[in-house]
N, C-alpha and C positions, 0 to 999 in steps of 0.2 A: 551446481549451486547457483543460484539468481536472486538478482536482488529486487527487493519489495516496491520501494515507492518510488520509480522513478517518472519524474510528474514533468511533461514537457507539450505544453500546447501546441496541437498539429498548424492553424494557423499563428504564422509569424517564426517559429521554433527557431531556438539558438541553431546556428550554422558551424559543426566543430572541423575539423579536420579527422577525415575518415569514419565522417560518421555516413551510416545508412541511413536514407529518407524515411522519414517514418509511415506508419501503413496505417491505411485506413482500410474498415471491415469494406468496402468496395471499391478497392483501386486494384485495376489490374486483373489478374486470372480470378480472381476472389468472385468478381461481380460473375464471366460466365458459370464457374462452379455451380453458384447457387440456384442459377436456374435452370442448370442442366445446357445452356449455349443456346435456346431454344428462345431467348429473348433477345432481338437486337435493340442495342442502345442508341435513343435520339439524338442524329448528329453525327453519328459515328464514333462516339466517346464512349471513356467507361470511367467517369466521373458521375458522383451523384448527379447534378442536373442535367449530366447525358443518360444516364438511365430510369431517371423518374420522370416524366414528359409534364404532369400534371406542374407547376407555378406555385401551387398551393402546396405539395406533398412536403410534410416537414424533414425528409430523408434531403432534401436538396439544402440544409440549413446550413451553418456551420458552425455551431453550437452543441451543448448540449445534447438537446435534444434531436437536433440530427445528424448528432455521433450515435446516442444510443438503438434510433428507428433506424439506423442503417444498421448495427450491429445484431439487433435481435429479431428486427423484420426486413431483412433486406432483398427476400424475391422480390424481385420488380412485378410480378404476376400480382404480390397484394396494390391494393389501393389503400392510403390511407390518408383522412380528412381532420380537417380543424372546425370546431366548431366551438361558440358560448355555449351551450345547454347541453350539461351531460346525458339529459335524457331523450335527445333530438338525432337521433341517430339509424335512424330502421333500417334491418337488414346488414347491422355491421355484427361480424362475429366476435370484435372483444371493443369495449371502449372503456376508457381510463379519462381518471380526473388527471388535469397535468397542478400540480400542488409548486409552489403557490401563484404559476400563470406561467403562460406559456414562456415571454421574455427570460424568466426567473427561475423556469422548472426546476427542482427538484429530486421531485416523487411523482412515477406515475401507480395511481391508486387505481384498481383494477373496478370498474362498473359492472359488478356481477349479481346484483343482491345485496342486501343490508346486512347479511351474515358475513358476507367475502369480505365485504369494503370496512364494515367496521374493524374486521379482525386484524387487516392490513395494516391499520393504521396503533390499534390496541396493543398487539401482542409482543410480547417482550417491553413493555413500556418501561418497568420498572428498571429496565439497564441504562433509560437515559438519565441527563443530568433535571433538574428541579422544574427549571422553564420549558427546556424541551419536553418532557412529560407533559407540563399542562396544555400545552400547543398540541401534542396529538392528544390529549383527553380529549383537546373540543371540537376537534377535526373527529374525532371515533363517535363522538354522540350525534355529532351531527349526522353522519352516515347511518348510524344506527335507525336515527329516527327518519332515516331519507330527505331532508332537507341538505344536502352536499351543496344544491348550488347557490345556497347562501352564503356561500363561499367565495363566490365569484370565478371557481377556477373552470376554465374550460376546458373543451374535452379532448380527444385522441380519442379517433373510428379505424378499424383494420377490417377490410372488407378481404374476404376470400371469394375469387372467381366462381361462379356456378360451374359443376366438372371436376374442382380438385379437390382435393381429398387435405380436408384442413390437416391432416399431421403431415401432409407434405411441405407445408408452406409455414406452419405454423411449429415453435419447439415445444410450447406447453402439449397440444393436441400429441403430437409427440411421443412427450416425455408420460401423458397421461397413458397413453397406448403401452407402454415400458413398463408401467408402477401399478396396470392394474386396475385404473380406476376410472369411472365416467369420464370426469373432468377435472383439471387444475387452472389454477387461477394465481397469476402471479402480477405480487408489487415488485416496481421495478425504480432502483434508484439510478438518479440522472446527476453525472458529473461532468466535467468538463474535456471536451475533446481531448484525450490521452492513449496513446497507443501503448501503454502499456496497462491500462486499467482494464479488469475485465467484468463486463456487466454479469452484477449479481440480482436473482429474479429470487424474491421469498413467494414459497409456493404454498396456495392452500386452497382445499377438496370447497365442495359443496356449500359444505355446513360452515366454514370460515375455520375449521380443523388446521393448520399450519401442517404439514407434509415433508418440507425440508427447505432446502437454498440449491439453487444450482448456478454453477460457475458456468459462465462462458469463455472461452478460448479461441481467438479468433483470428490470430498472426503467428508466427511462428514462437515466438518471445511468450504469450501469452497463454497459448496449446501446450507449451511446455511447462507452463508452471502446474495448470491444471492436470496435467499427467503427471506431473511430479507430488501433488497430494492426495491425488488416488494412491500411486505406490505408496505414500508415507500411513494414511489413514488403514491402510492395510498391516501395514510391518510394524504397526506400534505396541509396543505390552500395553497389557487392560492397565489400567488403575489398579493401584495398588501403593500403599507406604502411601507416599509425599508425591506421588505420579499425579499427575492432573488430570480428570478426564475429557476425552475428547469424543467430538463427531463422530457418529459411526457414518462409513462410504456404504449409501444406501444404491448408485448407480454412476457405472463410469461407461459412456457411450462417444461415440460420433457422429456429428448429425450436418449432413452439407456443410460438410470443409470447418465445422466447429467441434471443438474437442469440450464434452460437457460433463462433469463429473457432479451428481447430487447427493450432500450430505444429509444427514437427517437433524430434523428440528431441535433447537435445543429446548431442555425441560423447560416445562412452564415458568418454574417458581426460581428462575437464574436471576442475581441480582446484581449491580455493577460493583467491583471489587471497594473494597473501602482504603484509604488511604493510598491510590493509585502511584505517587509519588514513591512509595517504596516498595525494592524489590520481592519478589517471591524467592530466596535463596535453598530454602530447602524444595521447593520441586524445579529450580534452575538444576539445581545439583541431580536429584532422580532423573532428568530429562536428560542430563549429561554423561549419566550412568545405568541408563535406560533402565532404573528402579534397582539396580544390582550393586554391587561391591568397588569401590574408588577401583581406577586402573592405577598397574605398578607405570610409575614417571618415568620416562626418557627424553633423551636428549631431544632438543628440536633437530641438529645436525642429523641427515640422513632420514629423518621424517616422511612419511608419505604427502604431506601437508606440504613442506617444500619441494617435494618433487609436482606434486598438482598445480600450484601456484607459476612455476617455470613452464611446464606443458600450457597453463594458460594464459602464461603470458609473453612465450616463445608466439602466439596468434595477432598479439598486437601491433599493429605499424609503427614505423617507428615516428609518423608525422603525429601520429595520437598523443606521444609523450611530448614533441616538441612544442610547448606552447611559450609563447613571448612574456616576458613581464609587462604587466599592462593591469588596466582596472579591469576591478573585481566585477566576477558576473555577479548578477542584479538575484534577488531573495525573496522570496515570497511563501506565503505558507502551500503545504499543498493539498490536494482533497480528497475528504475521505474516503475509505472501502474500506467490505467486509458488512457483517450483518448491521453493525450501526452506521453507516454508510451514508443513511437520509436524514442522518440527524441537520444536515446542513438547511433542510427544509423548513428545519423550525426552531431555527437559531437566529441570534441576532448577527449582524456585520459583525466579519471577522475583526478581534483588535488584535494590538500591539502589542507588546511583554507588559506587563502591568508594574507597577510603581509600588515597590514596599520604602518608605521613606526611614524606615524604624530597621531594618535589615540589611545588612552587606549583601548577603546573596542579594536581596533583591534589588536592593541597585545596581548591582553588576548585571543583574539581566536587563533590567529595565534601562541601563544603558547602553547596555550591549558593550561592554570594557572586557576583553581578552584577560585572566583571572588567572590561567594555570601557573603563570611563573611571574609574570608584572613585564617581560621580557616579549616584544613583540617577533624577534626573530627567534626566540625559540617555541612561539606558539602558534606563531606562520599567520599571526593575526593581522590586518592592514597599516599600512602604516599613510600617515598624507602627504600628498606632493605638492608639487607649488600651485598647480591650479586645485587643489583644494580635494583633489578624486582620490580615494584609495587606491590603493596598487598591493602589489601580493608578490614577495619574493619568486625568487626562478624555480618552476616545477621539476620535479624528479621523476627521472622514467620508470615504471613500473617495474622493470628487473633490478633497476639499480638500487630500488628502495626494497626488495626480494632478501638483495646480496648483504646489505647494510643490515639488516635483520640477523640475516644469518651470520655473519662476520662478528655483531656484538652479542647475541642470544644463541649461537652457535652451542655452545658444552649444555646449555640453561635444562637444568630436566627438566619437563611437565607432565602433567596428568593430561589427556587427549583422550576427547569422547561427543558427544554430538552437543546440539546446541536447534533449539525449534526455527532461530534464523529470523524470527520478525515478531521476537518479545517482549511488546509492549502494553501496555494497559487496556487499549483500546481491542486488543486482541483475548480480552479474557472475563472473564465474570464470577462469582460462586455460587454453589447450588450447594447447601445440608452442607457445610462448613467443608469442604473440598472446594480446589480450583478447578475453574473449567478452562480450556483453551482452546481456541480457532487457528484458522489461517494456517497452515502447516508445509505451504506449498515452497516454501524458502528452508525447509530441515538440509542438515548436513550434517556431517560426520570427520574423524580424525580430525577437529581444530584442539583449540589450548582450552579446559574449562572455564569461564568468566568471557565467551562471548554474547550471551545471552545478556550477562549484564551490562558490558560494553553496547550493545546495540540498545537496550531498556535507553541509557543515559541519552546516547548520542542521536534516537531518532525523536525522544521527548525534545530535547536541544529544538532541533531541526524543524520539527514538524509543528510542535503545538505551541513554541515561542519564536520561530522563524529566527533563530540566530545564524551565524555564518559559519560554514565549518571549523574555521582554527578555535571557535567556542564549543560547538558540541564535541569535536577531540577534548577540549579543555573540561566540559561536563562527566564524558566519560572517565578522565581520569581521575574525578575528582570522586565518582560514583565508584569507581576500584579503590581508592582509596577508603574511606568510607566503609565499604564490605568484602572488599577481596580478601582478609581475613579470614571469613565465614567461609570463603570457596578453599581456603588453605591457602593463597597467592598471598608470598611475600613480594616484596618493595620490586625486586627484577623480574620479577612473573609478572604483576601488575602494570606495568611499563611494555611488555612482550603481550600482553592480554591486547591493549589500545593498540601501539603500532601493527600486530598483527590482523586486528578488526578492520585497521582505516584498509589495509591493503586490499584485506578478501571483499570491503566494501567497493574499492575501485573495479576491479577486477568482475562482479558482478555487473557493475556501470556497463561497462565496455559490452559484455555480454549480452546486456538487453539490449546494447544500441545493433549490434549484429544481430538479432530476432522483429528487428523494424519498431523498435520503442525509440529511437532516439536517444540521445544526452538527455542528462539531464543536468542543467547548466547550475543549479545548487550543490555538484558535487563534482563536475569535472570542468574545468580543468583546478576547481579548488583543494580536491584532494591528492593532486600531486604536489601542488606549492607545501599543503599540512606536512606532507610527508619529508619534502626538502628539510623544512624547517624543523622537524623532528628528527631526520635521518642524516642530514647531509651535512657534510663538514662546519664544524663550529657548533653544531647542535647541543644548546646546554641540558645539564639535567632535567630529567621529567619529575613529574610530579608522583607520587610514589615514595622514590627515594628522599623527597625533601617534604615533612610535614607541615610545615611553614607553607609551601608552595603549595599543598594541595587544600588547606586551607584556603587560601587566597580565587583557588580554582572552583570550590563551593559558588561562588558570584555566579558563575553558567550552569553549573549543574542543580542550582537553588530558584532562588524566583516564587513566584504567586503560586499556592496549591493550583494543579490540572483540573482543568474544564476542558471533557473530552469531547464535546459538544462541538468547541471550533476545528477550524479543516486542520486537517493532520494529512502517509505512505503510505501512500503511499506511494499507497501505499504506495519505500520502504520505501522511502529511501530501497 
């Protein structure tokens, strides 16, 4: 199992204790791979500005845009140039609009025809939010009608050497060779240097037809997720009941040292879910129950669940748990993936939790007040010291917060069945009054039913109001509270649903940092002080068992209706 969003800029990155350097698609054996060893690098390096020689090449950036030109073009055999004028380019095999400037990229919208480029930007519109829609309507006509560079965006040229055989160097030329078909034509969204993100390209034929998505895989952290939702897109039941449907895995290959699995397009007529703020309970449950019959409960004691959790976290160091009391790491929203991905293109500046002055909940988000209990040590929320910093109770070791679970939830029966792993809004849509769902590369199996909607609360928290852990723990509870009823979770199951989540959420953490993604300093080392505070001596009641308190915990888990439009995990957390 792995987790979704963890969002940690390669330049500057938190520095943790045991953590792995994070990786870039050309550091290291990665760059010779790609070109077969048959390219020595300027300088003697195998950093980007020692293997792109050209000053100009935007693979030498460190940005953006040249995370993603190193990730999806990085033979050093191609040439690639910047220019004003999309249409000033002869002799280049692909050129893209960079949407909305290069400083600022985006979206790169593929220069192919007025069929290709308009459709890029058109299709699936209706999944955005009101404003993002009309930002690509007028970006689609304009393409339509071939005036793009009234736009002012300039361009991205990939020139392939005379001699080589563009599917060598190229993944669409490729992937087109794999599907079948003359030519593909891929939009490609541009987000921020993240070694755990994996560039997703929407593909589409000739006529501006869409054809599917294909994922990229490009570190070890990243290859594996992508392998992991080809097997899930495989093993899943069709639709059916309350089942949701999903992607079909139309191609899973490897292509130089990248692991690419391509789904197929979603229907035309998918629209964005309505009332995004609440959960999908009846196909959380068939996804739990893989469309079949509740499982008979048992004890968590002796579980395969806790024996996985001790195998994974019998791996961890012991300096990893050791963190100091000290201030809180710093919080920020993170950016988007997955097919709505580029909405960031045509959105306004990310805000702040927004102000309902007429609403509890929403003051408490809008001021960010710790809600689950009013109790900052038993909600592991900051507290202030005398120079004015927060600071955050002493962390708990990952087994130690393991033992404490199983010590109080020990005899607890539950129902255990799988869970999609990264169910949130942003991950879904409907088509003809059925749910559709994406992203699947985070599914697992034997947890407690109700983590699908423990993750729903705690990565809405996290991702689209930037709260700080001990609040989106506090959201979650207050979201089990709320609906764990509906899942069958009474008051002790609902309390084992959240403590159980934060763990397998840490535990993921560490995981990706080991595949070369890094910490991500929004959840480690915060998620073990959460866990102190919930698990370790003194720890008051949760919310759950006090209705008053979970009450009071609506403040995190309430707030301004979602606008999926601004940066969100991930992905995943």
């Amino acid at each position: 199992m792995r987790q979704h969003s963890s969002h940690v800029d390669v330049p500057g990155h938190v520095d943790v204790p045991g953590q792995r350097p994070p990786s870039d698609p050309l550091v290291g054996p990665a760059a010779a791979d790609l070109s077969g060893g048959s390219i020595a690098p300027a300088r003697g390096d195998d950093t980007p500005s020692g293997l792109f020689r050209d000053r100009d090449d935007p693979r030498r950036r460190t940005d953006g845009i040249g995370w993603v030109t190193r990730a999806v073009f990085g033979d050093p055999r191609l040439r690639l140039s910047l220019g004003a004028d999309p249409g000033a380019a002869p002799g280049a095999a692909l050129t893209y609009a960079m949407v909305p400037s290069l400083e600022r990229a985006r979206f790169l919208l593929p220069l192919a025809g007025r069929r290709v480029t308009g459709s890029s930007v058109l299709a699936y519109n209706a999944l955005r939010p009101p404003k993002v829609r009309a930002g690509r309507a007028a970006i689609g006509l304009l393409a339509w009608a071939g005036a793009l560079r009234l736009t002012g965006a300039p361009a991205l040229s990939v020139h392939v050497p005379d001699g080589v055989d563009p599917a060598e160097v190229l993944l669409c030329a490729h992937l087109a060779g794999l599907l079948g078909v003359p030519r593909l034509h891929a939009a490609i969204g541009v987000r921020p240097p993240d070694p755990h993100h994996k560039p997703t390209l929407q593909l589409f034929d000739d006529a501006g037809r869409p054809r599917g998505y294909a994922k990229l895989g490009w570190n070890d952290g990243t290859r594996a997720m992508v392998r992991a939702e080809a097997a899930t897109l495989a093993d899943l039941p069709g639709p059916g009941g309350d089942l949701p449907a999903v992607p079909e895995l139309v191609l899973h290959t490897r292509w130089r040292e990248r692991e690419v699995a391509v789904v197929a397009p979603m229907p035309r007529r998918v629209r964005r879910v309505r009332r995004p703020d609440e959960p999908r309970l009846a196909a959380m449950l068939a996804v739990a129950r893989r469309g079949g019959p509740a499982a008979a409960p048992r004890p968590l004691r002796g579980s395969p669940l806790l024996d996985d959790w001790r195998r994974r976290a019998a791996a961890v160091p012991a300096c990893v748990s050791a963190v100091p009391e000290g201030p809180a790491a710093p919080e920020g929203p993170a950016a988007p993936e997955g097919p709505a991905a580029d909405d960031a293109a045509w959105s306004p500046a990310p805000r702040g939790p927004r102000r309902r002055p007429d609403s509890a909940a929403g003051e408490a988000a809008a001021t960010g007040k710790a809600a689950a209990t009013g109790d900052a040590a038993a909600t592991g929320s900051a507290t202030p010291t005398a120079a004015g910093l927060p600071s955050t109770p002493p962390a708990m070791a990952i087994g130690d917060a393991i033992d404490a679970i199983e010590a109080r939830d020990g005899e607890l029966t539950c129902e255990f069945g799988d869970w999609h792993g990264d169910w949130v809004p942003w991950n879904m849509a409907r088509h003809r009054d059925r749910l559709y769902v994406w992203d699947w590369e985070n599914r697992g199996s034997g947890v407690p039913v109700g983590f699908d909607l423990a993750h729903q609360a705690f990565q809405t928290a996290l991702s689209l109001r930037a709260l700080p852990a001990a609040q989106c723990a506090a959201a979650a509870d207050a979201m089990l509270h709320r609906h764990g009823a509906a899942l069958g979770l009474g008051a002790a199951h609902r309390r084992l649903v959240v403590d159980a989540y934060l763990v397998e959420l840490w535990l993921r953490t560490y995981e990706l940092s080991g595949g070369g993604a890094g910490w991500n300093p929004r959840l480690h080392p915060a998620l073990l002080h959460v866990l102190a505070a919930r698990l370790g001596p003194g720890a008051a009641a949760r919310p759950g068992a006090d209705p008053a308190s979970a009450r009071r915990a609506r403040g995190s888990a309430g707030g301004p209706p979602l606008d999926l439009a601004e940066p969100r995990d991930v992905k995943p957390t």
